[in-house]
N, C-alpha and C positions, 0 to 999 in steps of 0.2 A: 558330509555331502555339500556340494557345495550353491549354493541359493542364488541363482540366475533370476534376473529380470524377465518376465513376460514381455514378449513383443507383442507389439500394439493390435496387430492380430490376434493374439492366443486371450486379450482381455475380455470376457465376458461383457455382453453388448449392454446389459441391464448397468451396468458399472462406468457407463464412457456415456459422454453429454452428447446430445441430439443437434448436432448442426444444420439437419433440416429443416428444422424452426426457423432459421435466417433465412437461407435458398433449400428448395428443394435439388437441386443441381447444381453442378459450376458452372453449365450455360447459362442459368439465371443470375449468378453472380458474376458472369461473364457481360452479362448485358448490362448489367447495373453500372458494371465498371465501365464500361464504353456511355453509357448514360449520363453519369455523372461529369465527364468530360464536355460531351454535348450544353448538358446546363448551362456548364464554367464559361464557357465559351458565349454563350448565350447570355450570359450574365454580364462577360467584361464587357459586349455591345452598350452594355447601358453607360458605361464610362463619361463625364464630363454630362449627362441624360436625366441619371433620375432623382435631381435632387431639382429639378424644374418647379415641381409642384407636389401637396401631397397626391394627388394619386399616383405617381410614379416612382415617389418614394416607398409607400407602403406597398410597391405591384414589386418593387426591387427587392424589401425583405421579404415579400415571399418566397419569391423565387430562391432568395439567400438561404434560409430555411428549409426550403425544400431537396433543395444538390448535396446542402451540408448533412442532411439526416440521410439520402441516399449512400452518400461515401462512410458516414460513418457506421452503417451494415455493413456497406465491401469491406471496412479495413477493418471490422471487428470481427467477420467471418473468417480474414485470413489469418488473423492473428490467434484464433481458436484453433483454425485448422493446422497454423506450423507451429504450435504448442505443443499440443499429441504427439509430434514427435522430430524434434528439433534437427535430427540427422536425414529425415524425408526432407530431403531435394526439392520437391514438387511442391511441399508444404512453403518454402521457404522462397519459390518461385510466386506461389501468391502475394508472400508474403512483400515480396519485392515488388510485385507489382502494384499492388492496394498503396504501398508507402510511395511510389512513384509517379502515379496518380494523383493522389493526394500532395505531392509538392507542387505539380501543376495546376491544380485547384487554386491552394495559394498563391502562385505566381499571378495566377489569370484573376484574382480578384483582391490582388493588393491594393487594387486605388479605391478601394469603398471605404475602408476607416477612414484615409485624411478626405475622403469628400464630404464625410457623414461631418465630421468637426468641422469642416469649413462654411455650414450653413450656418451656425450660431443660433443662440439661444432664442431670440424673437422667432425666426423665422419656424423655429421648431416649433415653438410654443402654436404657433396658428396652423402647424400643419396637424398637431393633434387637434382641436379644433374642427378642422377640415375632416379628419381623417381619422371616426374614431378606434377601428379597426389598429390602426396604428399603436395603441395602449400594449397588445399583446408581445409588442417588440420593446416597451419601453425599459424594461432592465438592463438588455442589452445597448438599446443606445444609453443612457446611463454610464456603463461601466465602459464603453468608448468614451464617454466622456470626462469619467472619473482619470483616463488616464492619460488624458491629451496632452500633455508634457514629454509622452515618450512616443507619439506615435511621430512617423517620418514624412515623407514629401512620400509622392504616389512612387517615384521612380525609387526612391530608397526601399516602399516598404515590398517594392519586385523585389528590390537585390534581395531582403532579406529573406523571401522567400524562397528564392533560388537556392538557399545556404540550407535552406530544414531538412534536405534528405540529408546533408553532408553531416545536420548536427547530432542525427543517429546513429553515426556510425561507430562510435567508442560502443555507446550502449548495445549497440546489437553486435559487437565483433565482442565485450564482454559475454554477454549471453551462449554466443558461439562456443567459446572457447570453454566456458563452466560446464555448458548442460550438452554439448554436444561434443569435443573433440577432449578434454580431460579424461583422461583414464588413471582409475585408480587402484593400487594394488590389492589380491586378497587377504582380507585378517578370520583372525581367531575369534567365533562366536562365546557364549559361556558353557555350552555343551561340546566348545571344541570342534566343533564344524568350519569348514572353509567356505567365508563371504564375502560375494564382493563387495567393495567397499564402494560408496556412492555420494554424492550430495544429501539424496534423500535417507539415504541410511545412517549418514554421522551422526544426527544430535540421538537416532534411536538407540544406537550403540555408545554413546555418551552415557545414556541413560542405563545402562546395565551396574549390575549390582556388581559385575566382576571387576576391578581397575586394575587389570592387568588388559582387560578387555577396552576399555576407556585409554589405558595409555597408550597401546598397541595404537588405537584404530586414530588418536589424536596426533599420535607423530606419522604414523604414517601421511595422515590426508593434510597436516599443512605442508610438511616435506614436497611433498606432491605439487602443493600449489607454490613453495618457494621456488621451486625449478621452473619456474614461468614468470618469478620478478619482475622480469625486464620486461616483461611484454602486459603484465597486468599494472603496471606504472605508466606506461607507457598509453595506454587503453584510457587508464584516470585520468589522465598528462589532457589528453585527449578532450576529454568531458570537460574539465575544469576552461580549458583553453574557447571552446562553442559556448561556455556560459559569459564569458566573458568580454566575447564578442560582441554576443549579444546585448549584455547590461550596456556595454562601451555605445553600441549602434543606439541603443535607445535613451541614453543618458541618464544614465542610474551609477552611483557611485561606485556597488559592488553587485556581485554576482548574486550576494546574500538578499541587499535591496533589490533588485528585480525579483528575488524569488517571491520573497515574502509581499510585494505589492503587487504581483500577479492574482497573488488569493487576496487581495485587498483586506491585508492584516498589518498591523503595525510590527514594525522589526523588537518592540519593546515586551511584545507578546513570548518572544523567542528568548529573549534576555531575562524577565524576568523568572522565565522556566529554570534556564540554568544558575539562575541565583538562588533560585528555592533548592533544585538538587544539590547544588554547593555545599547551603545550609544542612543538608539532611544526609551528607556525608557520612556523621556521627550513627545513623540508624542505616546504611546498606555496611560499614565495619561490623556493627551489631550482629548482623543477619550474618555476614563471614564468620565470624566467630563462632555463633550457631551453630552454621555449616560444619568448621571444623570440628567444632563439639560431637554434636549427633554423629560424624562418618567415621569417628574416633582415630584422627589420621593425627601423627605428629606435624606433617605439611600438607597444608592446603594446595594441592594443583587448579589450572585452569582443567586439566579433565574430567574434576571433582566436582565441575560448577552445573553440571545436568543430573547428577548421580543423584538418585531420592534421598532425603535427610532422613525418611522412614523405609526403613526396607522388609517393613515384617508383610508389606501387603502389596497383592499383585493386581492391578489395574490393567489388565488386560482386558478391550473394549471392543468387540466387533464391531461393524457399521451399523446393522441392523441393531446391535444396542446402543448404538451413538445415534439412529436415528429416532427410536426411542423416548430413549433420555431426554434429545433435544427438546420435544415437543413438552413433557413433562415440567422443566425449566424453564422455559419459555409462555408457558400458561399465564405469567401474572399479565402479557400484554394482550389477551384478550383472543377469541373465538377466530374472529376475522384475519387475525396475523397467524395462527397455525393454519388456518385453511390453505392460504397462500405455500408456507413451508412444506405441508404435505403437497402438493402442487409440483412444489421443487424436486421432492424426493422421487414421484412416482412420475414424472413428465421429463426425467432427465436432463435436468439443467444441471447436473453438477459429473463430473471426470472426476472418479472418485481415485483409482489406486496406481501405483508407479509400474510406469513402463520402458522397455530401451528407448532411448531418447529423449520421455521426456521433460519439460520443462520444471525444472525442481521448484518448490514452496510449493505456495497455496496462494490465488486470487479470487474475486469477484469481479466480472466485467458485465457492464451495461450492455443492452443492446433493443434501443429506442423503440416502442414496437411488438419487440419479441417479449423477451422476459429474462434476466442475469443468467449469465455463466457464472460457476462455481468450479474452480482447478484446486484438486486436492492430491498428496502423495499420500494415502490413509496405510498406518501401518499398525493397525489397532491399540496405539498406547491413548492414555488418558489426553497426555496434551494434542492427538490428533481428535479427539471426539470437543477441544474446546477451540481449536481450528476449523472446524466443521462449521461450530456454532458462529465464531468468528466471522468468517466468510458469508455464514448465513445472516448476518448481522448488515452488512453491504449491500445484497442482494436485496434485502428488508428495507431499508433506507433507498435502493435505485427505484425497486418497485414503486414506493409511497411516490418519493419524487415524480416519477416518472407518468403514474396515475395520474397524479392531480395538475402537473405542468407541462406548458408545451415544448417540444422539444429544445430551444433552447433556453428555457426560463427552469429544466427541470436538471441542467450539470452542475449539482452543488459542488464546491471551492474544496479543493485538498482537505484545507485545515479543520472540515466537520467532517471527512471522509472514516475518520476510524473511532466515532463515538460510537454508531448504534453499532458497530462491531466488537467493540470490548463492553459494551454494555449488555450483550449477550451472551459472554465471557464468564463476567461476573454475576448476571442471573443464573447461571447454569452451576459456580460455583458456591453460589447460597444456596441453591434447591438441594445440592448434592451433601451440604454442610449440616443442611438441616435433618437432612433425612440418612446421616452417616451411622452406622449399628454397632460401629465397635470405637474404640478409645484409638488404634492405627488408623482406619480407614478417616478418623477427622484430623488426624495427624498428616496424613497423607493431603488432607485437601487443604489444610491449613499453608503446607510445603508447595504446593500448588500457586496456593495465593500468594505467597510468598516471592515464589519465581516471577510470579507476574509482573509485581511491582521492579523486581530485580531486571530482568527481560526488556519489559516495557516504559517503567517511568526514569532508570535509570540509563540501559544498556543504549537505549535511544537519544536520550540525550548526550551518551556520551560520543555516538554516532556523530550528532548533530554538531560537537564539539571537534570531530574531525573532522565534517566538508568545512566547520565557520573556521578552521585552523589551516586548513591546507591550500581553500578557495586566497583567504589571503596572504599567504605563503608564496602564491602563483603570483597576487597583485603585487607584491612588494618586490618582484624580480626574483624569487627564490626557486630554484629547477625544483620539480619534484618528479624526485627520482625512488626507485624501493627501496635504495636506505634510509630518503628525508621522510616517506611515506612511512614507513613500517615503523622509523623511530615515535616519530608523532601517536600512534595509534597504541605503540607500545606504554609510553608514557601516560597517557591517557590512563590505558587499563590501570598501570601501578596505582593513579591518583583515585580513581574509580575502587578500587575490591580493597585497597588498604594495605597493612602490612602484616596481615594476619593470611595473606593471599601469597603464594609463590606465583609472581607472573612468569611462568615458563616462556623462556626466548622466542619460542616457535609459535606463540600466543600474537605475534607482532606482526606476521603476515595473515591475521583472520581477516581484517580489512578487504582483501583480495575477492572474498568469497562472498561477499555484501552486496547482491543487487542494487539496492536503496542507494547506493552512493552513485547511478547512474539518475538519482531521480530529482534531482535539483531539488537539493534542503527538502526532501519529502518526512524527514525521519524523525522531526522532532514534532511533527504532530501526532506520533502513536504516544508522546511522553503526557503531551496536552489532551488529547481524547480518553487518557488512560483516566487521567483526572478527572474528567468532566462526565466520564461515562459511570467512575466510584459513587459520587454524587447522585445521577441520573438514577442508578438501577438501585440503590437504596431509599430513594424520594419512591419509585413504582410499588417498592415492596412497601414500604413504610405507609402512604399516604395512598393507595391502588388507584381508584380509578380516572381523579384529578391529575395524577401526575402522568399517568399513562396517554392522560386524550392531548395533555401538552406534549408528550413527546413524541405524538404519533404527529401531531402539527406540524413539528420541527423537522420530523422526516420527512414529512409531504411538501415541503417549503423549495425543493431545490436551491433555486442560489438567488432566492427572489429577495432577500436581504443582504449583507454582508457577514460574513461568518458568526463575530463576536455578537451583533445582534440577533443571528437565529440562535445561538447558546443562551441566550438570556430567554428564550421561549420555552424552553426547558427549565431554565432557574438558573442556569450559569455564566457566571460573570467573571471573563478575562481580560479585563482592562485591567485588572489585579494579579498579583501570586496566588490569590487565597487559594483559588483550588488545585493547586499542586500543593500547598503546606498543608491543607486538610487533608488530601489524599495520603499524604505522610504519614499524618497520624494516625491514620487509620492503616498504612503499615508496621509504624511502631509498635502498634496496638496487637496486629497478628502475629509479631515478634514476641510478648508477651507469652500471647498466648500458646505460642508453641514451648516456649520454655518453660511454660506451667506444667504443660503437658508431658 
C-alpha cells in the first residue's frame, strides 16, 4: 500500500508550531507590514540630519532599531508560514511580500552607513560622552566601522539595495523547484510496499537494511534530479553570479572574501580547516574500509554510505521518545536550560512531521521577542531524534542570545551558529553511549558517531571545497555549466571517500539537491562548529559546572565580540588548526573502537 503524505490539514495541530505567537492574525501582520514602511520613510527624513549632534544620532538608532525588529517579525512570520507548505500560493504571496518590503527598507535607508562613517572617530568619541545611552548601539557602530573599506557612497549603497530582492532569486527559484514542483517516482519499501519517493524520504530509505531498496530509491531520485541539469546549473549560474556582484560592488577580491568578512572571520580560518581534513584523509579511507568491512559488500556504493555498519539493532524512535531522551541528555547543562526545552515541546515552537509541500530538512529561526521556531521532517529514526536535539541546540543559543541582548547586539555571526547545535548532538550521543545495554546497541552509537564526523567534519568541508572551487571557476571566466558543475563535485567525492569507495556516476549530480550551496560559504562552519562543539560537550561532561556557566556565557553573548573571540569563552581557539586535528583524533579513536568491537 502505498504511503501518501499528509496534507497540511490532515496534520495533527499538537505536532505543527504556533504562528500565533508572532501575530495573532494576518491583519496584525498586515499592519506591521504597512508599519514598518511608515518607519523607513520616517527614518530616510533624517538623511544629511542626524548626525548634527548626539542627540539626533542616538533618536536615529532608535528608530533604526525599532522598524528593523518590526520587519524582522513580518518576514520571519512569512517565512514560517510559506514553509508549512511551499505549494500554498498564499503562503508564498506573503512571502513575496515580507521580502518586497524589506528591499524597500533597504533602499529607503541606505544612506545611514556612509553617514555613520562620515562622522569619524573624534566626533564619535564626544558624542558617546554626550550621549550615554548611545553605548547600547556601540557594536554595531563598530562593526560599521570595522568595515569601511567596502561600504559605498549614499547613491551606490540605494543601487545596491535595489539589486537584494533580485539577489534571491536563484535561492528561492532553487527552493521552488526542490520542495515544491519536483516529483518523484514511486520505489520499493523493504516489506515491498509502494512509496513515494520524496526529499524527506531519501536518506531514510538510504538507511534501510535492504540495498536493493537503497539502489532502487538512489537511482531513481538522482535520475530525477539529472533531468533538470540545465535548469539547476543554471539556478547555481545564478547565485554564484549576485555574489559576485556584490564582492565586485564592495571591493572585495572574491566572493569567498566577502563572505568570510561579513562574519568578521579571517579567510585563514577556512583554509586551515581544509588543511587539517586534507591531513586526516588517511582516517575518513579508514572508516571506508570499515564500512566496507562491516556491510560485507565486495563494492562499496555511494547508497551504502547511510546504510547502518550494525544492523542487528533497530532504533526506531518516536517523538515522544525523542522528546524524552532529549531532556535526559541534555541534563549536564543544568535545570534552567531544560525548563526552557520543555517550554518548547509543550508551547509549540517546533513543526514536527512532513507534509505535502513542505519545506524539506530541518531549521531553527529566531524570532526577536517571541521565542525560536523549530522545522523538522521527524520520521522516527535515530538520526532524526539527533536533529531534533540539533535544532534544539539553535533555539538554546537564539534564546540565551536573545535574553540577555538587545535586539541588535543579540544576531550572533554564522560562524558560531552550529556549535551549541552539534554540541547537543554529541551530549545526546554520550548520554546514549553511556547508558547502551548491549554490545550492538554501543555499536550502533559508535556508527552514529562515526557518520557524524563523516557527515559533518568532512562531507562539509568537502561542500565548502565546491562553492571555494566553482565561486572561482566563475572568476577566472570559466561558464559553469552541469557538466563543469557535476564534474567538480564528482571529483571531489573520488578524493573525499578514497578508493576503497565506488563513486557511482549518478553520485555527481547530489550537488543539485544541496540547499547550503544557496548560502554564501555557509557550510564550512558545521566542519568548524563540529570541532569546537567535540571539545565544548566533553569540557561540560568532564569539568561540569565551570565549564557549563562558560558556555552558557558564550550563548548569551550574541555578536557582542567577534566570533573567534567568543569561542575562546568557551575554551576554543581558531586562530589554529588544533581543533579540527584534535577533533580527528578523537575520530580516529571511535574508529578503533568500533573495530575492537
Amino acid at each position: 500500500m502505498e504511503q501518501k503524505l499528509p496534507k497540511r490539514s490532515e496534520v495533527p495541530v499538537e505536532l505543527t508550531w504556533n504562528l500565533a505567537d508572532i501575530y495573532a492574525n494576518e491583519n496584525d501582520w498586515e499592519a506591521d507590514l504597512k508599519k514598518v514602511l511608515s518607519l523607513a520613510d520616517e527614518f530616510s527624513l533624517l538623511s544629511g540630519k542626524f548626525t548634527a549632534d548626539a542627540k539626533s544620532f542616538l533618536a536615529a538608532w532608535d528608530l533604526y532599531e525599532k522598524f528593523l525588529l518590526i520587519g524582522y517579525r513580518v518576514a520571519e512570520y512569512a517565512a514560517r508560514y510559506a514553509d508549512q507548505n511551499t505549494a500554498d500560493s498564499h503562503g508564498q504571496e506573503l512571502r513575496g511580500k515580507a521580502m518586497s518590503t524589506m528591499a524597500q527598507v533597504e533602499e529607503k535607508t541606505a544612506f545611514f552607513t556612509p553617514e555613520v562613517l562620515a562622522l569619524g572617530a573624534d566626533t564619535l568619541a564626544g558624542f558617546y560622552k554626550e550621549e550615554p545611552g548611545l553605548k547600547k548601539y556601540e557594536v554595531s557602530i563598530n562593526e560599521i566601522i570595522r568595515t569601511k573599506d567596502h561600504v559605498l557612497s549614499k547613491e551606490m549603497e540605494e543601487l545596491i539595495a535595489y539589486a537584494s530582492e533580485l539577489s534571491d532569486s536563484p535561492q528561492h527559484g532553487a527552493s521552488m523547484l526542490r520542495d515544491a514542483d519536483l516529483k518523484f517516482p514511486v520505489v520499493k519499501n523493504e516489506k515491498g510496499e509502494d512509496v513515494q519517493l520524496t526529499n524527506g524520504r531519501f536518506v531514510p530509505l538510504q538507511m534501510s537494511l535492504n540495498r536493493e531498496v537503497r539502489k532502487e530509491s538512489f537511482e531513481k531520485f538522482y535520475e530525477r534530479y539529472k533531468e533538470f541539469g540545465n535548469t539547476w546549473a543554471a539556478l547555481y549560474d545564478g547565485e554564484v553570479k549576485q555574489r559576485r556582484f556584490h564582492a565586485k560592488a564592495r571591493h572585495y577580491n572574491s566572493t569567498f572574501e566577502a563572505a568570510v568578512d561579513g562574519n568578521n572571520v579571517s579567510p585563514e580560518v577556512c583554509d586551515n580547516l581544509i588543511e587539517s581534513v586534507h591531513r586526516g584523509f588517511d582516517k575518513m579511507h579508514r572508516y571506508v574500509r570499515l564500512r566496507k568491512k562491516l556491510l560485507g559488500v565486495d563494492e562499496l556504493h555511494m547508497y551504502d554510505v547511510y546504510a547502518p555498519m550494525v544492523a542487528d539493532y533497530d532504533a526506531k524512535v518516536t517523538y515522544e521518545e525523542a522528546k524524552e531522551l532529549s531532556l535526559k541528555a541534555l541534563a549536564p547543562l543544568g535545570e534552567d536550560y531544560l525548563e526552557i526545552v520543555k517550554r518548547a515541546y509543550a508551547e509549540r515552537w517546533i513543526d514536527v512531521v512532513e507534509n505535502e509541500g513542505k519545506r524539506g530538512g530541518a531549521y531553527s529561526a529566531g524570532c526577536y521577542g517571541v521565542h525560536p521556531y523549530m522545522l523538522l521532517n521527524y520520521n522516527n529514526t535515530l538520526d532524526d531524534v539527533f536533529t531534533l536535539v540539533h535544532e534544539m541546540g539553535h533555539s538554546m543559543h537564539t534564546w540565551y542570545s536573545e535574553k540577555n541582548q538587545t535586539f541588535l547586539n543579540s544576531q550572533y555571526k554564522i560562524f558560531v551558529a552550529e556549535v551549541a547545535s552539534t554540541t547537543n548532538e554529541i551530549l545526546l550521543l554520550e548520554y546514549m553511549l553511556k547508558n547502551a545495554t548491549d554490545k550492538s546497541e554501543k555499536a550502533y552509537l559508535i556508527n552514529h558517531y562515526l557518520e557524524s564526523f563523516k557527515s559533518t567534519l568532512y562531507r562539509q568541508t568537502m561542500f565548502e571545497e565546491f562553492e571555494r572551487k566553482t565561486n572561482k571557476m566563475a572568476e577566472d571566466g570559466t561558464p559553469l555549466t552541469f557538466e563543469t558543475l557535476s564534474d567538480v563535485y564528482y571529483n571531489l567525492n573520488k578524493e573525499y571517500f578514497g578508493e576503497d569507495m565506488v563513486s557511482d556516476p549518478l553520485i555527481a549530480y547530489e550537488w543539485c539537491r544541496i540547499p547550503h550551496f544557496y548560502y554564501n560559504f555557509y557550510v564550512y562552519q558545521y566542519a568548524t562548529s563540529f570541532s569546537a562543539a567535540v571539545a565544548i560537550a566533553h569540557r561540560i561532561l568532564e569539568e561540569g559546572t565551570p565549564a557549563v556557566e562558560q558556555y552558557k556565557k558564550f550563548l548569551s553573548s550574541g555578536c557582542t565580540e567577534d566570533p573567534v573571540s567568543l569561542l575562546k569563552i568557551a575554551g576554543i581557539d581558531f586562530s589554529t588548526g588544533k581543533p579540527v586535528d584534535e577533533a580527528l583524533e578523537v575520530f580516529e579513536k571511535a574508529i578503533e573502537e568500533m573495530e575492537n568491537l
